[in-house]
C-alpha positions as CSV (number, residue, x, y, z in Angstrom):
1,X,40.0,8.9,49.2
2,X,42.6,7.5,47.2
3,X,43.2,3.2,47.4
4,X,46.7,2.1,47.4
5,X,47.4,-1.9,46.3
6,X,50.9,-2.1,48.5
7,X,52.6,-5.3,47.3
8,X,55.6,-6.2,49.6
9,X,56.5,-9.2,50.8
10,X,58.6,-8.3,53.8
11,X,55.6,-8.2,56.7
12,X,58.0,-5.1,58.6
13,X,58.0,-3.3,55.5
14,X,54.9,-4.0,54.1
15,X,53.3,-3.0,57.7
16,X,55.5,0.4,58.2
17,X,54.1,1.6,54.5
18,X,50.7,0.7,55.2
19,X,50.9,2.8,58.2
20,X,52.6,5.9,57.1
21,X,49.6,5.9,53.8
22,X,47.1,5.7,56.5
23,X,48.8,8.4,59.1
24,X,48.4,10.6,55.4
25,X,44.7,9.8,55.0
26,X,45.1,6.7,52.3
27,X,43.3,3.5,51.8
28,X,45.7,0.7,51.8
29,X,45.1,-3.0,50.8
30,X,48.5,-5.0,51.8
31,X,49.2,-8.2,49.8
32,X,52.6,-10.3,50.4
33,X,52.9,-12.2,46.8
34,X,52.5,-11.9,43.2
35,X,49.8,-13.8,42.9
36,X,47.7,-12.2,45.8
37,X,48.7,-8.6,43.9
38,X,46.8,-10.0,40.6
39,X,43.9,-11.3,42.6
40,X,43.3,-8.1,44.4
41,X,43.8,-6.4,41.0
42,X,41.2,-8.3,39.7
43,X,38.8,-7.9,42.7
44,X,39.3,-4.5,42.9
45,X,40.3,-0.9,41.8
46,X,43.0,1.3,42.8
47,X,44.2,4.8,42.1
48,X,48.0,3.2,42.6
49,X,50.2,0.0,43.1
50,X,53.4,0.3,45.3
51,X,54.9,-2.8,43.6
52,X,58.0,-5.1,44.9
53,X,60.3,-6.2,42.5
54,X,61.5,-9.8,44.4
55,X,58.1,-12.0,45.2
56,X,56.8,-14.9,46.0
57,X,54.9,-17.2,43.3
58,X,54.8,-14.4,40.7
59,X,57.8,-11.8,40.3
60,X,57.0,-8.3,40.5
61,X,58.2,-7.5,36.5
62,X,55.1,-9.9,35.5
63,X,52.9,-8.4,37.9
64,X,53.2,-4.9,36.1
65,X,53.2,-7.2,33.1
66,X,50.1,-8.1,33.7
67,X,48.3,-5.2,34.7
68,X,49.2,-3.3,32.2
69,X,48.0,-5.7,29.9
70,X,44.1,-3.9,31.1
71,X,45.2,-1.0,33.1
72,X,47.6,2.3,33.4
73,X,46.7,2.3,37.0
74,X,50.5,4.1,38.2
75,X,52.9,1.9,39.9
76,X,55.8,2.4,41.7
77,X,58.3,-0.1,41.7
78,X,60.2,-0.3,45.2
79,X,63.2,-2.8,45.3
80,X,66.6,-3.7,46.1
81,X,67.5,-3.7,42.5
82,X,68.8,-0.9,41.0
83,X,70.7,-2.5,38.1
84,X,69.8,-0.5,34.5
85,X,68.5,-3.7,33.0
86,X,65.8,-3.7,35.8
87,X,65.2,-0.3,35.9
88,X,64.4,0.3,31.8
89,X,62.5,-3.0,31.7
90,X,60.0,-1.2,34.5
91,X,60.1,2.3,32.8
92,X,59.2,0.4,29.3
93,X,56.4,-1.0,30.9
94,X,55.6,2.5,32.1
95,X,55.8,2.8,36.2
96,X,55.4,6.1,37.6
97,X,58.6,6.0,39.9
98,X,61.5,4.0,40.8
99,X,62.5,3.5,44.9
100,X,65.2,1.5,45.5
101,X,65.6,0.0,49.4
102,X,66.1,1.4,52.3
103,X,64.2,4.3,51.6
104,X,62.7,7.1,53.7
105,X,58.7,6.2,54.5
106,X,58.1,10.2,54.3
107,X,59.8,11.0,51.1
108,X,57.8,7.6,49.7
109,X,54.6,9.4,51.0
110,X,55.8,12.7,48.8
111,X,56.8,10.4,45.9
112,X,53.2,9.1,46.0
113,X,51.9,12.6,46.8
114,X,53.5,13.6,43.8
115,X,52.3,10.8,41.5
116,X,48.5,11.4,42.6
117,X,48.5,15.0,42.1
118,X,49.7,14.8,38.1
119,X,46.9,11.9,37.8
120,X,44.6,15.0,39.0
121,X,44.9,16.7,35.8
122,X,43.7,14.2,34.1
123,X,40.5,14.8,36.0
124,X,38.3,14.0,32.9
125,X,37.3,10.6,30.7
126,X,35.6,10.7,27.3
127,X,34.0,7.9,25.9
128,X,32.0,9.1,22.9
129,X,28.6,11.6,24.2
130,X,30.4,10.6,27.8
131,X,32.2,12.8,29.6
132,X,33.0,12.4,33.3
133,X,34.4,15.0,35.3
134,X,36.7,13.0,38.3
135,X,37.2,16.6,40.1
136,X,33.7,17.6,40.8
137,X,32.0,14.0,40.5
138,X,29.8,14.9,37.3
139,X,28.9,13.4,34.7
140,X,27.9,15.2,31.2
141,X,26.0,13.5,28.3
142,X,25.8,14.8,24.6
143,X,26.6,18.1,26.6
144,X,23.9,17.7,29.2
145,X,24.3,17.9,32.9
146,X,23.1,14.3,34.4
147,X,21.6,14.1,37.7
148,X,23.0,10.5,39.1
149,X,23.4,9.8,43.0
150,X,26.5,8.9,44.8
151,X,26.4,5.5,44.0
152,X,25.6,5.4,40.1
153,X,28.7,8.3,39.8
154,X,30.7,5.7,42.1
155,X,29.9,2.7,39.2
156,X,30.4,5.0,36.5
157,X,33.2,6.5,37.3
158,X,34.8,2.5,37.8
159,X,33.6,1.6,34.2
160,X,35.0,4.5,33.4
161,X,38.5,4.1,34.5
162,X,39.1,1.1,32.9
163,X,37.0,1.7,29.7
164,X,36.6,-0.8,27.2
165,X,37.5,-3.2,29.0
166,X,35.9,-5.5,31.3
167,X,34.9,-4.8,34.9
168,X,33.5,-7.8,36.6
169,X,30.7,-7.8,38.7
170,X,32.8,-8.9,41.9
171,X,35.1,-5.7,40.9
172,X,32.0,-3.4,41.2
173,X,31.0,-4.5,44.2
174,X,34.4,-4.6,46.1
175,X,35.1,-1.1,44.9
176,X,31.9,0.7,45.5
177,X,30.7,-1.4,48.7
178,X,33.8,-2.6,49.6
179,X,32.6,-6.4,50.0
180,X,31.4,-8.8,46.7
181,X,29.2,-10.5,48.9
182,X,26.4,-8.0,48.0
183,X,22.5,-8.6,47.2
184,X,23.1,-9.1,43.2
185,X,20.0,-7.1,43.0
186,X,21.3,-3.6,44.3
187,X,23.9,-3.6,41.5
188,X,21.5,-4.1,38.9
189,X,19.2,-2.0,39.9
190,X,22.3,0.7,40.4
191,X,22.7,-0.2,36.7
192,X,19.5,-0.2,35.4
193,X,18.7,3.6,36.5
194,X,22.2,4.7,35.1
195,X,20.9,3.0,31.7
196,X,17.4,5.2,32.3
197,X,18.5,8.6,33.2
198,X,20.8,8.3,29.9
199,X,19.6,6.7,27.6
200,X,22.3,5.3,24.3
201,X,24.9,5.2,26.9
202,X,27.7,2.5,25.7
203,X,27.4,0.8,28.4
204,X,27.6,-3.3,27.5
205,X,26.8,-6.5,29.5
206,X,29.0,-9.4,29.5
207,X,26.4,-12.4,30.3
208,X,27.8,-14.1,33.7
209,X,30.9,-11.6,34.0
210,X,30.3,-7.9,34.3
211,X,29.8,-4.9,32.3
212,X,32.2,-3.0,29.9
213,X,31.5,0.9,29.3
214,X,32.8,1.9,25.5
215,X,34.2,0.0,22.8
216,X,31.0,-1.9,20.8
217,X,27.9,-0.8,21.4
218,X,25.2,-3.0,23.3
């Protein structure tokens, strides 16, 4: 199921998308400020950010700043704006869409419908010997079919995403179990049979932080 970081600080608004992703089977996270958007950024992963231009605390322009300074998550800018300054700034920075307000909660939904289904073809990550397949939930190393369960896919498939970079352990945990206040334990032990069933796998830890999948070797 797709997650959806929908970052509006108008409470009617924010609440009438929020319900409209969930009427079309979407996870939603709702956050009111720019700072709150980089938080749950940071907490967590998403397969797309409905971002406001006009926000509290942070402004939505550095918001996308900022996320794409570890991330080509899509985002779709929705605002009141619709000068060309503000509109080239956001495509240079690479959104997915442009929605200026008031706008039509249904055609948003297609709009987001839209953007999802082209992220689809790009159903597969490399990273060296790594290849996982988003489609079908496999995983393939040096050419060989791995046997992982739900979980270690779930992990993988999060390093993954944002490879090379790093991916907290509070991240992990939010995104797989949906909560960071997990058992430390089950995570590494999540981690330590990924690094078993495939062995060489570039998968480095960050002492105190998290884990980064690619890039240097361990």
């Amino acid at each position: 199921m797709y997650r959806i970081l929908v970052v509006e600080d108008d409470t009617t608004i924010n609440q009438v998308i929020c319900e409209f992703l969930k009427e079309s089977n979407y996870q939603v996270k709702p956050v009111f400020d720019g700072g709150e958007a980089l938080r749950a950024f940071a907490e967590e992963s998403f397969d797309l950010v409905i971002l406001d231009m006009m926000l509290p605390t942070i402004n939505g322009l550095d918001v996308l700043k900022e996320i794409r300074k570890s991330s080509q998550v899509p985002v779709m800018i929705l605002t009141a704006l619709d000068d060309e300054y503000t509109q080239l700034v956001s495509f240079n920075h690479l959104i997915s869409d442009y929605v200026t307000k008031p706008f039509s909660p249904l055609i948003l939904v297609k709009r987001i419908e839209n953007i999802l289904r082209r992220q689809v073809v790009v159903s597969e990550i490399t990273i060296g010997d790594l290849q996982v397949i988003l489609e079908d939930c496999t995983v393939y190393w040096k050419g060989e079919k791995m046997t992982l369960t739900k979980k270690e896919f779930e992990i993988l498939q999060a390093l993954a995403k944002r490879k090379t970079h790093l991916v907290t352990r509070d991240q992990l945990m939010n995104t797989i179990w949906g909560y960071s206040e997990l058992d430390s334990r089950v995570l590494d032990n999540h981690i330590k049979n990924i690094r078993k069933k495939i062995p060489g796998l570039p998968l480095k830890t960050i002492t105190g932080m998290g884990y980064k999948l690619g890039g240097d070797e361990e």
